[in-house]
N, C-alpha and C positions, 0 to 999 in steps of 0.2 A: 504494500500500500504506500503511493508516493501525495504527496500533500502539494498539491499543484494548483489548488483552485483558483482562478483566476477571477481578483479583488472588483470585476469591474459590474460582478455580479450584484454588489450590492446595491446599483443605481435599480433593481429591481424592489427594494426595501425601504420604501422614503422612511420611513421613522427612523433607521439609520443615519441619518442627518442632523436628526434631533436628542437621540439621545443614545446613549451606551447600553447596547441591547444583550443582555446577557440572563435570559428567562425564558430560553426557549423550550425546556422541559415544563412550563407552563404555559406558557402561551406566545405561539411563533411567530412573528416578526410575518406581517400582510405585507404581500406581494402588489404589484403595479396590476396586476393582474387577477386580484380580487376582483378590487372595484371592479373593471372589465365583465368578469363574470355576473357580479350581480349587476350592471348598468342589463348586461343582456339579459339575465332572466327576466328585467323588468321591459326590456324592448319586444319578449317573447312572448308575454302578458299581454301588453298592449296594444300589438300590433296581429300576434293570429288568435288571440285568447284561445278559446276552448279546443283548436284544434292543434295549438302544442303539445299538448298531450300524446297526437297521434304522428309528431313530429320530434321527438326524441326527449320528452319529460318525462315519459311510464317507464321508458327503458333506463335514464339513470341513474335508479341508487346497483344497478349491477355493469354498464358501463364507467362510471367512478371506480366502480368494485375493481373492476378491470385493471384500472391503472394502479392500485392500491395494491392489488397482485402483482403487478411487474414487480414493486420495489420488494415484497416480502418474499416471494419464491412459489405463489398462490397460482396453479392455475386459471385459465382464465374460464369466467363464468362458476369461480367455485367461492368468492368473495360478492358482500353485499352490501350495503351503505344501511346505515341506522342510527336514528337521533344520538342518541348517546350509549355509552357501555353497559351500564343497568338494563337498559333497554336490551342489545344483546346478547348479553351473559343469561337475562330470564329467557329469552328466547330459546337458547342453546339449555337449559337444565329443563325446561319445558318440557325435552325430547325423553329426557332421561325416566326411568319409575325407582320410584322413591319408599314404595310400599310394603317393601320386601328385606330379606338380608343382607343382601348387598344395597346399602344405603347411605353409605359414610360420604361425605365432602368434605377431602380432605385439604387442608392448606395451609396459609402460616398467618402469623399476626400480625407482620410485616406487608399484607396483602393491602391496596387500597382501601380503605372505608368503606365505598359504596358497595365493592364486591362482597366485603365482610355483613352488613346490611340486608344482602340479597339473602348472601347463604342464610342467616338466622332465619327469614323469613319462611325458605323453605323446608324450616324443621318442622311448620304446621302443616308439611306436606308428608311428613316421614321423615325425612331426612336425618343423621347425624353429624353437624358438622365438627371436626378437630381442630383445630388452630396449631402447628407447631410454633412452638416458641423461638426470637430472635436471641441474636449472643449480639449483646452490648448495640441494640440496636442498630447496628449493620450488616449482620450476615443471617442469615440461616444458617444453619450447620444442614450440610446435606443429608447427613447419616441419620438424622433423626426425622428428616420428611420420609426418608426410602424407606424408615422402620415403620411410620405411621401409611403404609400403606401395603393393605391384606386383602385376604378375598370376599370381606365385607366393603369393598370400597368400590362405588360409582364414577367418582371422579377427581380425580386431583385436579386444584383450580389453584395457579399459583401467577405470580408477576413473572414473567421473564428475567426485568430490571427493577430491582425492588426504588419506589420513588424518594422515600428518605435520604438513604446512601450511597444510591446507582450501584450498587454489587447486583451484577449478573448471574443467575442463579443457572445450576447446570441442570438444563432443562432434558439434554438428552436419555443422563442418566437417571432421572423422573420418570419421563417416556417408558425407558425398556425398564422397570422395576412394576409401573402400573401396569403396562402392557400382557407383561408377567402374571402378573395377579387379575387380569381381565378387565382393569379399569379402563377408563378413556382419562384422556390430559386436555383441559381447557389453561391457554397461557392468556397473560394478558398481554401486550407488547407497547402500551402506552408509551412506557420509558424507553422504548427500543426502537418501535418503530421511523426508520428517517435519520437514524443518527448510529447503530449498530446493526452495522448488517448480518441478516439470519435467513434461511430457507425453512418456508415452513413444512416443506416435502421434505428435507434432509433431515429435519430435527424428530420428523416421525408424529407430530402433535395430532391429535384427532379434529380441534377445532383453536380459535384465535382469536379473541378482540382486540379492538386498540383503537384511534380514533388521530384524525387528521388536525386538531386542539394544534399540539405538542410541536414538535420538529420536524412533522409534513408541511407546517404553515398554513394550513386547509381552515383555519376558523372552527369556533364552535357549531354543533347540531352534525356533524362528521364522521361519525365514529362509524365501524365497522366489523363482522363476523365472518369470520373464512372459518368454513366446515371441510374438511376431507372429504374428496369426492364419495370415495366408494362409502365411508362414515354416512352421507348427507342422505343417501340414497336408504339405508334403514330407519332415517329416524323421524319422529314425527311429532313435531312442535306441537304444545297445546296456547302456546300464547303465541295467535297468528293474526292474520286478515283477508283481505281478499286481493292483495297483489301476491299472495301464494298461492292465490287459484291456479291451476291449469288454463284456466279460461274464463279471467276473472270479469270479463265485457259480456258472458255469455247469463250473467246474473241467476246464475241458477242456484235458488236457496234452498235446496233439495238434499243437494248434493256435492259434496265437498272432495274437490283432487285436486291432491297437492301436485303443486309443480316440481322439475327437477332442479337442481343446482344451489346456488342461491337465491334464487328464487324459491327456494320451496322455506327460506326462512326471512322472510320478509313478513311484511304487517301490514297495517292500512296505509293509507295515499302516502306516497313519498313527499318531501319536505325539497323542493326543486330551487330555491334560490341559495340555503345551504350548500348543497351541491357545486351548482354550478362556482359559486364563492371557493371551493376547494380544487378546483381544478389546475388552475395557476401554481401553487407549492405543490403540489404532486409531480407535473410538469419538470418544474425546476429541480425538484430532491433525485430526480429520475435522470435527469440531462448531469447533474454533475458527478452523479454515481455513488452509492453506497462507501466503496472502498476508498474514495479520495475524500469524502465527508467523515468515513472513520480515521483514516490518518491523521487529518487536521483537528478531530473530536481530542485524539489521544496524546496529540501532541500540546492542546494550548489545557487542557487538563494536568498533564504532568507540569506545564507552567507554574497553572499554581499547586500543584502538590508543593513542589520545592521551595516556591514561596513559602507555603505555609508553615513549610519544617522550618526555614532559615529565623523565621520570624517565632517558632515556638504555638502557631495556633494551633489547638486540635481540630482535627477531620474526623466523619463519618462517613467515610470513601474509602473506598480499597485504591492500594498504590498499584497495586498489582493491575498492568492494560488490560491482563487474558479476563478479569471480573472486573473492570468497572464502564460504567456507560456513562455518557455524556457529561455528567454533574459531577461537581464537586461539592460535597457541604459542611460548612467550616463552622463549628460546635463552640462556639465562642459566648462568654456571657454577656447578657443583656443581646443576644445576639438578635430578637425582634425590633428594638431600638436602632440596630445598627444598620437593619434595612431599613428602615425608615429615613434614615440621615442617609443613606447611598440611594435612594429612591428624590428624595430630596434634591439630593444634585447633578440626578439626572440618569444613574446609575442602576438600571432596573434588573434586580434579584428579588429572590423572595425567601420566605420563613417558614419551618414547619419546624411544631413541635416535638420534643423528642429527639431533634436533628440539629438544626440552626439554619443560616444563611446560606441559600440554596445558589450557587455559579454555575450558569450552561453557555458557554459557547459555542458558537454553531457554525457551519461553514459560509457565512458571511461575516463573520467578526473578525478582528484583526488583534495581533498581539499586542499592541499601543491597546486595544481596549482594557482587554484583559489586565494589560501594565497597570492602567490606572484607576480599573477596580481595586485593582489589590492595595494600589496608591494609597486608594481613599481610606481603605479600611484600617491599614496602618497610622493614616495621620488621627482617626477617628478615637480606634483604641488610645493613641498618643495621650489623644487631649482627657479624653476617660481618666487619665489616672493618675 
């Protein structure tokens, strides 16, 4: 992996102008070509109204799906677009039955909230869910997710990239231990997606959320479900609509056939100005290429690792490239004050509890940026003390 990208990409990012964009594992830096997008859904609207529909709006939350596939290793026609992850993940445990012995959801504590949320909810369905516990809130121990996983178990649902600490958890050997024991693997790839690259045929997963938010640059309402083909073809969502009909214009409330692909995990009417808004950073995450967006992820990352050591701050980040993704986040006290004062002058991070000060640099940021993040936070702590 060579770190090539060519700086002139960023005239694509106006807010790159304005301010030191370093929050892309929260929310990516909009494209020229947003706006673009949504001016056209709104020219799409206005100008054929109802017969956009029969003009390429039905087809794409699985044409998005599409391009969403090139960057993860997905099939095409095997990924789907969906308001958000919630919204995904219930679709995908939908399919599963929960009524029986085999019933466990297994996963860790380290797993996003909302996902955490869902699983409990589906305990009034049967369900069992486990939590494995974090070590020092950055890692999973791997040994003790593969031990919590037997032939009472459904489904292990874990983060790819856990979002606190970015340690990348090793998914593969999940896979062939669940696989073992008869489960299926649902990962998330929020943190991963657009900024570490993965195949989701290599990695062997049965199914994948993750959502275009983050470091596709795709804006909120994006998010997405890739099923495993030959997986998608047995299973049968109970939280649907009728764009998973087979023939869902043919209005038949009689009779319900599901469609194949991802289409057979879709829901009611697609959300088409979202959409079309995500087009433009998928484009681009796709044009500059996975491997030269991870070279430059790994390279201004170790930047501030060494930073942080020279200076004495603690991290919640593995040093180690082979686990960590995109973020660095630096465990510093009063460390929500401290974004606040770097937010202040213009230097946009963020905070999570548990963790600290969250640094994502992404492949349109420059090492001068990252210089004088780190700048500030040194003159900051300075005056602190």
């Amino acid at each position: 992996m060579t770190d090539t990208i060519d700086l002139s990409i960023r005239d694509q990012f106006p807010i790159l102008a304005k301010k030191n964009y370093l929050v892309s594992h929260s929310l990516g830096a909009m494209p020229v070509g947003a706006r673009e997008g949504l001016v056209r859904y709104a020219d799409e609207w206005e100008t054929k109204g109802v017969v956009a529909w029969e003009e390429g709006w039905w087809e794409l939350p699985v044409t998005i799906g599409d391009k969403v596939g090139a960057i993860i290793g997905a099939p095409r026609g095997s990924v789907g677009m969906q308001p958000n992850v919630s919204l995904a993940t219930g679709v995908f445990l939908s399919s599963l039955p929960f009524d029986g012995k085999r019933n466990k959801i297994v996963t860790t504590e380290m797993n996003f909230p909302t996902n955490l949320y869902l699983f409990e909810g589906w305990e009034s369905l049967g369900a069992r869910v486990v939590r494995v516990p974090a070590n020092d809130d950055v890692i999973v121990d791997t040994e003790k997710l593969l031990a919590a996983i037997d032939g009472e178990t459904q489904v292990v649902a874990i983060s790819h990239v856990l979002f606190r600490s970015s340690y990348i958890q090793d998914v593969a050997a999940v896979v062939a231990k669940a696989h073992e024991a008869g489960a299926l693997v649902l990962i998330d790839v929020y943190q991963s997606a657009g900024t570490v690259p993965f195949d989701v045929i290599d990695l062997g997963v049965d199914a994948a959320v993750g959502g275009c938010l983050k470091w596709l640059c795709g804006g909120p309402g994006n998010a997405f479900l890739y099923v495993r083909p030959d997986r998608a073809r047995e299973l049968k969502p109970r939280l649907t609509g009728w764009q998973s009909h087979e023939k869902p214009f043919a209005f038949d409330a009689g009779s319900f056939k599901r469609a194949e692909g991802a289409w057979r995990f879709l829901t009611g009417t697609p959300t088409i100005a979202t959409m079309r808004a995500a087009e433009a950073g998928l484009d681009i995450v796709h044009a500059v290429g996975m491997d030269s967006i991870r070279a430059k992820s790994l390279r201004l990352t170790r930047l501030i690792l060494d930073r942080c050591e020279r200076e004495g701050w603690p991290v919640k980040s593995p040093r180690d490239d082979a686990v960590r993704g995109g973020t660095v986040t630096i465990a510093l006290r009063e460390a929500e004050q401290l974004k606040d004062e770097l937010i202040r002058r213009d230097i946009l991070v963020d905070y999570r509890p548990k963790a600290g000060v969250r640094i994502a640099p992404h492949f349109y940021n420059t090492d001068d940026e990252v210089t004088a993040a780190l700048d500030a936070i040194a003159s900051i702590v300075s005056d602190a003390r």
